[in-house]
N, C-alpha and C positions, 0 to 999 in steps of 0.2 A: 312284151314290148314296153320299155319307160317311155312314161309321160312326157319326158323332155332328151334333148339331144344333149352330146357329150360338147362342152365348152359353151351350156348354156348359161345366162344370169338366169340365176334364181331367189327368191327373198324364202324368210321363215316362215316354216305351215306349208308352202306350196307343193302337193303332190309331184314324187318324183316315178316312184312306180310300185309295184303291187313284191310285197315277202315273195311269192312265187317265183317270180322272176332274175330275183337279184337278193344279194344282201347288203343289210345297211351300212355303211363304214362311217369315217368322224363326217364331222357336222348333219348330222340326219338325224332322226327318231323314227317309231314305227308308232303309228296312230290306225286301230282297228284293219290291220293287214296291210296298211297304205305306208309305204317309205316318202315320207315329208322331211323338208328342210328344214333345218335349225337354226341357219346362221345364213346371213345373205352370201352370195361369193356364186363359183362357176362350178358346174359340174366336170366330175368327173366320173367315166362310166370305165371299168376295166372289164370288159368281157372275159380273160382270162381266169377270172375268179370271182365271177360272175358277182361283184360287188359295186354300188354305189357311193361316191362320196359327192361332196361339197365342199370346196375348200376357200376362204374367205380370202377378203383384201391383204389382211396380215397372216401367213400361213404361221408363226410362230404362235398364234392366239390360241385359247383352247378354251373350253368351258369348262365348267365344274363336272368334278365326277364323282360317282357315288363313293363313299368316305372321305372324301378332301372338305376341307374345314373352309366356310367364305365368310366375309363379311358384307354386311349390309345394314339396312335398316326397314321397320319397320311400316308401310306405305300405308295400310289399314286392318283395322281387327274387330272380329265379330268374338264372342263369348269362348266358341270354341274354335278358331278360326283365323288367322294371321298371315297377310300377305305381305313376304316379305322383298323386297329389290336387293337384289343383289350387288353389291358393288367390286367386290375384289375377290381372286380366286387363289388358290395357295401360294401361283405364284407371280401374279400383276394384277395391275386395274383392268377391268372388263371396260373399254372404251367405247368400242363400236357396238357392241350388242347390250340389249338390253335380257336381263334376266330378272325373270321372280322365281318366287317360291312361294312354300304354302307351310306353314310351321300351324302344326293340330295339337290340340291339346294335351294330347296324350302321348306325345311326344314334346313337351312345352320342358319340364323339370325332371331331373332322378331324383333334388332333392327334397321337395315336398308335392304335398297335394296342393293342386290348384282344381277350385272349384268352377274358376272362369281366367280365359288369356287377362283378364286386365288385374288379377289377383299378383299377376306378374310378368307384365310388357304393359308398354303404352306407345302408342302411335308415335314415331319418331326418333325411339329409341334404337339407338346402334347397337349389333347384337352379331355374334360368334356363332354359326353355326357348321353343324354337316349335315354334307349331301346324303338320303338314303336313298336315293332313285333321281330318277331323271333323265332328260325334259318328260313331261313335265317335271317340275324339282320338287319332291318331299324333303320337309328338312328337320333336323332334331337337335335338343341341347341338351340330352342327355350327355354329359359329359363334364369334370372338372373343370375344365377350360372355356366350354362352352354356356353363352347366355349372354347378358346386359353387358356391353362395354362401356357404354355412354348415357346416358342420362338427363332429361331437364325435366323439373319442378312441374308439377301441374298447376298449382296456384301461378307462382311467379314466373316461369319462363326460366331462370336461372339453372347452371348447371348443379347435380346433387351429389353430393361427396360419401365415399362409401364410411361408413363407422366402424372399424373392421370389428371392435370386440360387440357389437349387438348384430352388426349384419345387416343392418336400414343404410337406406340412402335419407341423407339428411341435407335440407338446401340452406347454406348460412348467409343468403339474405332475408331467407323472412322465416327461418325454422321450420317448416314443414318437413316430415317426415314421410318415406314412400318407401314399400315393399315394391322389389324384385326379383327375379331368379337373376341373380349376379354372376358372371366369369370370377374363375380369380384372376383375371388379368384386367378388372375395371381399372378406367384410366384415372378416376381422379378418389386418391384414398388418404381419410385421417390419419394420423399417428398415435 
């Protein structure tokens, strides 16, 4: 029997019903055998196939899916450890919901070793990734494409321009130099 009746509101996290019973369809996740909601919106329960969904205010909205590429930025980081927000998904802004992710170290670069996230991310930085999982969201920049979009200074605050023949981000207000795991598609590059 589900937790909640068909054309219920329901918010994100809240138990809908037990894998046994049903299976999960969009806006849902499965947390330790429990089909919980993803996305605020109303249920909907199809008995005929014995499946669960959620479908939000905007039914065109979708979340991230595992290998689609998002952007965000970076909200906080621990050594091996980066929470990241999500803002945009392959293909619009994420408006109504809110999304993180969680970018691990070992999942941080293909191109080098980082001994610690702040060898290469800093809090605030805009940054290219994909989904490997999710909700919750694992996320990786292993990828040409993927990594640092955006950038500003730790000293000054100003934006950091990429040097493309060394590969530093360099700030031409006060000169300071900073290492990244850079996209090739940063937005602001020397010639």
């Amino acid at each position: 029997m589900p937790f909640v009746k068909n054309n219920e509101w329901v918010v994100p996290g809240q138990p809908l019903a037990a894998t046994e019973e049903l299976m999960p369809g969009k806006g849902t996740f499965v947390d330790n055998g429990i089909i919980r909601a993803s996305i605020p919106g109303v249920v909907k329960i199809d008995m005929l196939n014995y499946q669960i969904e959620v479908r939000g205010k905007d039914v065109a909205q979708e979340l991230p899916s595992p290998k689609s590429s998002v952007i965000g930025y970076i909200l906080s980081m621990r050594d091996e450890l980066a929470l990241v927000k999500v803002t945009k998904s392959p293909s619009h802004a994420l408006k109504n919901v809110i999304v993180t992710g969680a970018l691990h170290i070992s999942q941080a670069s293909s191109k080098k070793y980082l001994s610690s996230l702040y060898d290469g991310y800093a809090p605030g930085d805009i940054v290219k990734l994909k989904v490997i999982s999710g909700p919750p969201y694992v996320l990786t920049a292993k990828g040409p494409r993927l990594g640092v979009l955006y950038s500003t200074c730790s000293v000054c605050g100003n934006p950091l321009w990429l040097e493309e023949s060394s590969g530093k981000l360099k700030c031409l207000v006060c000169g300071h130099e900073e290492e990244r795991v850079v996209s090739t598609d940063y937005l602001l590059k020397l010639k």
